[in-house]
C-alpha positions in Angstrom: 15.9 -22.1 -59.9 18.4 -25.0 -59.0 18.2 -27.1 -55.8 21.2 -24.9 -54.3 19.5 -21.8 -55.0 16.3 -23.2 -53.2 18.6 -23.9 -50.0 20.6 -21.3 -49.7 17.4 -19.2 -49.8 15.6 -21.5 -47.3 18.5 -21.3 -44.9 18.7 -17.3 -45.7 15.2 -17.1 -44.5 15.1 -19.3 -41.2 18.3 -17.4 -40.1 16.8 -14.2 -40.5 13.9 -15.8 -38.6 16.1 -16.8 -36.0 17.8 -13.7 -36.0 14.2 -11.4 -36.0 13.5 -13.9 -33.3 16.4 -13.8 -30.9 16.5 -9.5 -31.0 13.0 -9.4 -30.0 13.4 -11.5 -27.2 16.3 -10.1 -26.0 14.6 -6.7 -26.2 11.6 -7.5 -24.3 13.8 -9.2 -21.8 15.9 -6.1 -21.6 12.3 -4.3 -20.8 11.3 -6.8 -17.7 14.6 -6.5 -16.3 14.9 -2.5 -16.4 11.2 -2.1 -15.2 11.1 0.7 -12.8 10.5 0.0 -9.3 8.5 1.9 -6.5 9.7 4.9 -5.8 9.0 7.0 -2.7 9.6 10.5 -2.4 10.2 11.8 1.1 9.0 15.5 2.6 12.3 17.5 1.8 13.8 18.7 5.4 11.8 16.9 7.1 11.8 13.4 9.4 7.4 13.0 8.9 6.7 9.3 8.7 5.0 9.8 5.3 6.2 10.2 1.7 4.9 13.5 -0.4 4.3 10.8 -3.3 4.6 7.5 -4.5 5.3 6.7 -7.7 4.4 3.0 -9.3 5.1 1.3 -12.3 2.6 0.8 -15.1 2.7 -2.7 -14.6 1.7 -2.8 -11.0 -1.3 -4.3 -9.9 -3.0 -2.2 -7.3 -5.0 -3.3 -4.3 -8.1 -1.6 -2.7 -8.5 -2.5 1.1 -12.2 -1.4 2.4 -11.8 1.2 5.2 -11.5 -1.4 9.0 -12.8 0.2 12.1 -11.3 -1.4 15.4 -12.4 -4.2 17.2 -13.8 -4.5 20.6 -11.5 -4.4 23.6 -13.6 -4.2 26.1 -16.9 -6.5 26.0 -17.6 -5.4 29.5 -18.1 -1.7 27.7 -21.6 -0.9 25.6 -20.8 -1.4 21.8 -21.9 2.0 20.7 -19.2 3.8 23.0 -15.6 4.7 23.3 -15.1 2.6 26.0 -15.5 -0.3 23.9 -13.0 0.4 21.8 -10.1 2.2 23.7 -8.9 5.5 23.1 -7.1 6.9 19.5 -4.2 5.0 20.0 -5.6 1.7 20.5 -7.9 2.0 17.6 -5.4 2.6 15.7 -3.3 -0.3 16.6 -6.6 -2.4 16.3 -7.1 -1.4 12.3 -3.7 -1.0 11.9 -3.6 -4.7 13.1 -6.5 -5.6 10.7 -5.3 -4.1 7.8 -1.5 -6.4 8.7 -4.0 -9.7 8.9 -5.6 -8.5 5.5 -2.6 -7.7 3.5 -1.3 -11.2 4.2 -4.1 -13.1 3.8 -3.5 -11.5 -0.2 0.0 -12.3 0.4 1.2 -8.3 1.0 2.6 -6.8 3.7 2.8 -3.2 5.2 5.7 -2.3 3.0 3.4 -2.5 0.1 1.0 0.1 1.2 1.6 2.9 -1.1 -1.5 5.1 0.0 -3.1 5.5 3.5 -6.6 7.5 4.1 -7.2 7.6 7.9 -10.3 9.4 9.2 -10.4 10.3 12.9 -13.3 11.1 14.8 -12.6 14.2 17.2 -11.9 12.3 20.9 -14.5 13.9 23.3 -11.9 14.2 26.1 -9.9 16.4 23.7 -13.1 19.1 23.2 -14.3 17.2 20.2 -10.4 17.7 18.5 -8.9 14.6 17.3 -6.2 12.8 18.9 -3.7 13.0 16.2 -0.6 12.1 18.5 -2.6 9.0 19.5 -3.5 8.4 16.3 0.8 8.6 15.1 1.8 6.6 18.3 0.1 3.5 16.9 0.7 4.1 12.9 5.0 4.3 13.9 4.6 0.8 15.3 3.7 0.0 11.6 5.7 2.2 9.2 9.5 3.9 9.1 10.3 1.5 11.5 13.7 -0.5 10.9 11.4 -3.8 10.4 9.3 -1.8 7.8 11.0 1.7 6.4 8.2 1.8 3.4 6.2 5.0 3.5 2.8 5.5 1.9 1.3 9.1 0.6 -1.6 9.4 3.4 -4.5 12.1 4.5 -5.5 12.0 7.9 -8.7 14.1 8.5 -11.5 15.2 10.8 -14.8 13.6 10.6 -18.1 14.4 12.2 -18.4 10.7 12.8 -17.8 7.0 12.1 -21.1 4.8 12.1 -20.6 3.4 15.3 -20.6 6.7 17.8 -17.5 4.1 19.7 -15.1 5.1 16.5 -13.0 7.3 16.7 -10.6 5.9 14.0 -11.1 4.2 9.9 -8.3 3.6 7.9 -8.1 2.6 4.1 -5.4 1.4 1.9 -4.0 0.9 -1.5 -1.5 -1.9 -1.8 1.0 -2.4 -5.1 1.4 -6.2 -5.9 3.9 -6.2 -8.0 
């Protein structure tokens, strides 16, 4: 095979290197850039503060938050009661509050809550029923508000009880870093 043969065929095969080279890159580019978002599906017809689902990309990382209980409000007020704590609402605020602290401490926010357990505790000055309007008046101060319009898929539920008799309200969260 002559010298010019030998070239030719060199330069042949790094171009087709190159070329191999620059597709895949521009493919897996193409990939990064087109990645699907977060998407939130809202109740249809209806206004509720909550989506039906929330759908996440593959690639998300997700984030487990521990269920928070509120903190003492009143030190004045035996630990073990409600009096301690304040009513639904101010629970609420309270873990709702935590949770804020939490999130950006793992630099998240609210917005990137995708999924919201809450368990209430039936309020005794309702006849043992839970106090969900309390328990929405302090969770709208947090999401579908004009600051923060992300929604997450939640439960909120009746339990016989919180381990501190005072609780009346737990929340846990899944977060998307993204």
């Amino acid at each position: 095979m002559s010298w010019k043969k030998l070239a030719l065929a060199g330069l042949l095969a790094i171009a087709l290197s190159l070329s191999l080279s620059l597709g895949l890159t521009t493919r897996v580019t193409a990939q990064v850039e087109t990645a699907p978002s977060v998407i939130r599906h809202p109740i249809p017809g209806s206004d509720f503060p909550i989506s039906q689902a929330v759908e996440i990309p593959a690639d998300a990382t997700l984030v487990y938050l521990s269920g928070q209980v509120p903190a003492i409000i009143n030190e004045s007020a035996d630990t073990g009661t409600i009096a301690a704590f304040g009513n639904t609402e101010t629970q609420t605020l309270s873990v709702l509050g935590k949770i804020q602290d939490i999130l950006t401490d793992l630099d998240l926010t609210m917005g990137d809550v995708v999924k919201m357990q809450a368990f209430l505790v039936g309020d005794p000055e309702m006849a043992g029923t839970m106090d969900f309007s309390g328990f929405m008046a302090g969770y709208t101060q947090f999401f579908g508000t004009e600051e923060q319009p992300n929604l997450p898929s939640r439960s909120a539920m009746q339990v016989a009880g919180l381990v501190n008799p005072g609780w009346l309200v737990e929340i846990e969260v899944v977060a998307l870093r993204q």
